[in-house]
N, CA, C and O atoms as a MOPAC input file, in Angstrom:
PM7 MOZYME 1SCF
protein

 N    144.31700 1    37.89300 1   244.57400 1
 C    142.89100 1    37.84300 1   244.89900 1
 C    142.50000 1    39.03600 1   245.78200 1
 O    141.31800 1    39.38000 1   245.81000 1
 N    143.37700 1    39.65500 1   246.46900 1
 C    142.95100 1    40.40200 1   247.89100 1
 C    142.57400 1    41.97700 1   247.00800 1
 O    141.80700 1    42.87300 1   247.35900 1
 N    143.56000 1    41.86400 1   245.59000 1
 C    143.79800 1    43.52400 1   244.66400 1
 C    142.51800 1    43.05900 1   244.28600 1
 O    141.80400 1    44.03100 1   244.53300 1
 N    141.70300 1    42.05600 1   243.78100 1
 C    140.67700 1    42.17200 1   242.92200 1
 C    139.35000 1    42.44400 1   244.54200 1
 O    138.45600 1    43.29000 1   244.53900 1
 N    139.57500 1    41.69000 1   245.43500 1
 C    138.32200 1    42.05600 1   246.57300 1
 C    138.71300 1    43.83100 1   246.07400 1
 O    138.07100 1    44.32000 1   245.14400 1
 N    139.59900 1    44.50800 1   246.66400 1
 C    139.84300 1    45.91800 1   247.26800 1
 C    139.25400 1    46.91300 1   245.72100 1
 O    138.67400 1    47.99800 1   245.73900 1
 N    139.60300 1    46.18800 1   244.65400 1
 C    139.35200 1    46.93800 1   243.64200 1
 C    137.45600 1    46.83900 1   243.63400 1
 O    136.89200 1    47.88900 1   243.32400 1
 N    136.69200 1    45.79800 1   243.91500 1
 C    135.32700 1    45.56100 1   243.76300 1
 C    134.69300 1    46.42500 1   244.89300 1
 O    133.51200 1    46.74100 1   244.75500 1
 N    135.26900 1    46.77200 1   245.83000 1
 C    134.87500 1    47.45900 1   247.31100 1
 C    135.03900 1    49.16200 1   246.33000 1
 O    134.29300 1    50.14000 1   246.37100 1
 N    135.86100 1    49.01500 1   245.81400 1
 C    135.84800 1    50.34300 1   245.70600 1
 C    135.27900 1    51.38300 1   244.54600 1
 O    134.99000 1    52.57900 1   244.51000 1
 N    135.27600 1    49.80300 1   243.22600 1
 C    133.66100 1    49.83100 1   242.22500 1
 C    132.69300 1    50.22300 1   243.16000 1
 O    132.30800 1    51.39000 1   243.09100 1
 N    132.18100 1    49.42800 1   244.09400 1
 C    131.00100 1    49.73200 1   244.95700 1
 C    131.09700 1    50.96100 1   245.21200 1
 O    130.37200 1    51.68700 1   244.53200 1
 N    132.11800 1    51.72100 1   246.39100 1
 C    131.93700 1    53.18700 1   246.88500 1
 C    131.96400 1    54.19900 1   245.65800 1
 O    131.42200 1    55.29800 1   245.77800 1
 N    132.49600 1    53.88400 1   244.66500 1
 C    132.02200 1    54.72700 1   243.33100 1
 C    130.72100 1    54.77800 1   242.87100 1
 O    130.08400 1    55.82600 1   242.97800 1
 N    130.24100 1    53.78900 1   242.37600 1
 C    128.83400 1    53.26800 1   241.92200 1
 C    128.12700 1    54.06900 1   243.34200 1
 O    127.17100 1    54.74200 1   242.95600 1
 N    128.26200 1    54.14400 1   244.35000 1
 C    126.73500 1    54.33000 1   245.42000 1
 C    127.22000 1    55.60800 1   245.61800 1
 O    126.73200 1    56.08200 1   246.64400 1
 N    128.42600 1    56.79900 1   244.73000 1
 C    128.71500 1    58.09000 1   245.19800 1
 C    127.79400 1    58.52300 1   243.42700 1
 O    127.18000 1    59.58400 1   243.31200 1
 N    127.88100 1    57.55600 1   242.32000 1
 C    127.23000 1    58.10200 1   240.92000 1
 C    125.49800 1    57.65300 1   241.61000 1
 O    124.71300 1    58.58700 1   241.44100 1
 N    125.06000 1    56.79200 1   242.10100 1
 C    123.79400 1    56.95100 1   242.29600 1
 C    123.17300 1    58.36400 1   243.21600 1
 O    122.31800 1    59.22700 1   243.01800 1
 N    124.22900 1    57.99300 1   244.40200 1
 C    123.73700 1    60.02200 1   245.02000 1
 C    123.50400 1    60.60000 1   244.58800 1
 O    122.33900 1    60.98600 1   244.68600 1
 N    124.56400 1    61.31200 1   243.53700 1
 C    124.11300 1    62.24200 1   242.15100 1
 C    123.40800 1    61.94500 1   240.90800 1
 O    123.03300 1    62.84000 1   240.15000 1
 N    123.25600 1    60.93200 1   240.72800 1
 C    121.77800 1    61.19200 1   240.10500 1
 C    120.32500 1    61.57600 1   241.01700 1
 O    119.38100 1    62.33700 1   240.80900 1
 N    120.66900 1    60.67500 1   242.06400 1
 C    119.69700 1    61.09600 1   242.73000 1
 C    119.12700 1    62.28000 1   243.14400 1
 O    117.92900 1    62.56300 1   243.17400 1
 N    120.24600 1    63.07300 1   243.51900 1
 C    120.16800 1    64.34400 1   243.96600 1
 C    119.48200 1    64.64000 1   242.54300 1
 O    118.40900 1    64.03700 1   242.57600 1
 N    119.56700 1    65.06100 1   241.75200 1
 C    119.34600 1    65.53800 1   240.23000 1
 C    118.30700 1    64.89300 1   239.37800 1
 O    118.13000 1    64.95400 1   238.16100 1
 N    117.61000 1    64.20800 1   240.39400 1
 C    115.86700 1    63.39000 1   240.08300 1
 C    115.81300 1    62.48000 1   238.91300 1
 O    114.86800 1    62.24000 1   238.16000 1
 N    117.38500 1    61.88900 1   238.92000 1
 C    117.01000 1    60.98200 1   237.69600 1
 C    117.19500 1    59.19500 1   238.71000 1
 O    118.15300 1    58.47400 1   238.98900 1
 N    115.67600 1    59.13700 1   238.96700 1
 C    114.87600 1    58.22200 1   239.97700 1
 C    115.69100 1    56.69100 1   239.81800 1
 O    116.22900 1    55.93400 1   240.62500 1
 N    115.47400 1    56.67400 1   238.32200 1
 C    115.61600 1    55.38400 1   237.66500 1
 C    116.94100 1    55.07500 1   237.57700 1
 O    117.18000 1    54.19500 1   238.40400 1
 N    118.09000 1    55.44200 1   236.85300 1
 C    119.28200 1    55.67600 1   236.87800 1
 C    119.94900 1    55.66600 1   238.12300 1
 O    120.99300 1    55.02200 1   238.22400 1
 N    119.55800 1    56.20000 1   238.94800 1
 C    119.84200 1    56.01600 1   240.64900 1
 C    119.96000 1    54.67000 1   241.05600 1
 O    120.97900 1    54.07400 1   241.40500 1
 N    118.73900 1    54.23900 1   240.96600 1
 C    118.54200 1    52.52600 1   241.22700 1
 C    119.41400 1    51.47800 1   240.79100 1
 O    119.86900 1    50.51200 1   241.40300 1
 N    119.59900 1    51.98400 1   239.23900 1
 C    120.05500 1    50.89900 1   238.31200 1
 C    121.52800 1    51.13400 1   239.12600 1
 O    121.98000 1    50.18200 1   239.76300 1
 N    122.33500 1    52.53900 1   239.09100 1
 C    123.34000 1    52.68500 1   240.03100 1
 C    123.53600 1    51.71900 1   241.65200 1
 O    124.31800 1    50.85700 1   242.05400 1
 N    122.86200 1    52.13400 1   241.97100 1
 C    123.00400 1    51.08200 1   243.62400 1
 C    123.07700 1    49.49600 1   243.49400 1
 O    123.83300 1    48.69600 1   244.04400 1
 N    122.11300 1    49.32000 1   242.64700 1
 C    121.98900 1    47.60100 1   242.17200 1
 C    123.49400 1    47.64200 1   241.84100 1
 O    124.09200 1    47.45000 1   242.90000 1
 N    124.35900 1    47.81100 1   240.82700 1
 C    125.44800 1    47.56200 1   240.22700 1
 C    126.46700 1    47.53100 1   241.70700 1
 O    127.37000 1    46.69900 1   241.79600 1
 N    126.17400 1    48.60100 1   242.89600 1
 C    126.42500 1    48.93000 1   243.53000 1
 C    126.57400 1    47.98500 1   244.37900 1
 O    127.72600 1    47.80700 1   244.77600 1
 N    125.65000 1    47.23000 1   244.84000 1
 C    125.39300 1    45.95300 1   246.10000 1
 C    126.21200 1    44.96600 1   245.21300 1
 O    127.13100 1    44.21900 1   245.54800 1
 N    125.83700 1    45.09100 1   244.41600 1
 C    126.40500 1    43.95200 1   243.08000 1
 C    127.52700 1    43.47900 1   243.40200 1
 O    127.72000 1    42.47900 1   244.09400 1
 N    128.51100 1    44.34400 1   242.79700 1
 C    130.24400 1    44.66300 1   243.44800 1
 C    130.72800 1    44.28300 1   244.64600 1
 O    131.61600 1    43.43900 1   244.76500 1
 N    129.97600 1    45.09600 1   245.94600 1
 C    129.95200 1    44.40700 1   247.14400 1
 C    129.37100 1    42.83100 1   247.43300 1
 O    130.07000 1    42.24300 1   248.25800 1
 N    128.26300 1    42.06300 1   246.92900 1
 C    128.37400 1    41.52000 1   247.24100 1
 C    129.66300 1    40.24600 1   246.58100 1
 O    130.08000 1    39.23700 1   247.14900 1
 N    129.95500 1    40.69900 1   245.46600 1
 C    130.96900 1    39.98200 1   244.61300 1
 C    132.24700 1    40.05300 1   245.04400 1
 O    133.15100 1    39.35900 1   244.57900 1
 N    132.41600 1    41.08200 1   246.15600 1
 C    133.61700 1    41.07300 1   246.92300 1
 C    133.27000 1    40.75800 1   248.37200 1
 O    134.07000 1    40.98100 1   249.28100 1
 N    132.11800 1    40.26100 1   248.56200 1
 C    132.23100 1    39.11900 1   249.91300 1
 C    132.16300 1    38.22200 1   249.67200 1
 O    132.12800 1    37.41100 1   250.59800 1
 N    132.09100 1    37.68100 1   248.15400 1
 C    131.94700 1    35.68800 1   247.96800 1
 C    133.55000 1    35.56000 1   247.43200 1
 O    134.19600 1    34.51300 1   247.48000 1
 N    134.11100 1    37.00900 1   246.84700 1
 C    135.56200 1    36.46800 1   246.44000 1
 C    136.39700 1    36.36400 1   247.88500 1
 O    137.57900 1    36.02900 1   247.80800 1
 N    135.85700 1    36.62500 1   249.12200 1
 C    136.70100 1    36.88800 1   250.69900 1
 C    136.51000 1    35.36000 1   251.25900 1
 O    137.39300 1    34.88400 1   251.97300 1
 N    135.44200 1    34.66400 1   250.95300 1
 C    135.06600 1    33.14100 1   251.25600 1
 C    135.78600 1    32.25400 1   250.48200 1
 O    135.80100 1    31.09500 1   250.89800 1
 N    136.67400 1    32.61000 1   248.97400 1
 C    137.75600 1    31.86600 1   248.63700 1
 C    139.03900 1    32.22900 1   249.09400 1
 O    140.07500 1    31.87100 1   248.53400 1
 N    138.99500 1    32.82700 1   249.95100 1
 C    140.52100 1    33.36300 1   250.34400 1
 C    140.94400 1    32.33800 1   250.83800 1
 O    142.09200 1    32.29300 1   251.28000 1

């Protein structure tokens, strides 16, 4: 359980380093949809830390 939290933490810091760069590069929308997926992950690896 602890490999799948560490692996979702780190989906997240990927996902919110591909939204930067879109961002940077004005694609507005794509950015967003990036971060959402982004919190997403994180928050899916703080409800898998409450079954630990």
């Amino acid at each position: 359980m602890k490999e799948l939290v560490k692996y979702r933490i780190n989906k997240s810091k990927e996902t919110l380093k591909d939204a930067k760069l879109l961002f940077d590069k004005g694609s507005l929308f794509s950015s967003v949809n990036r971060l959402y997926y982004s919190a997403f992950a994180e928050a899916d690896a703080a409800s898998l830390t409450q079954a630990l």
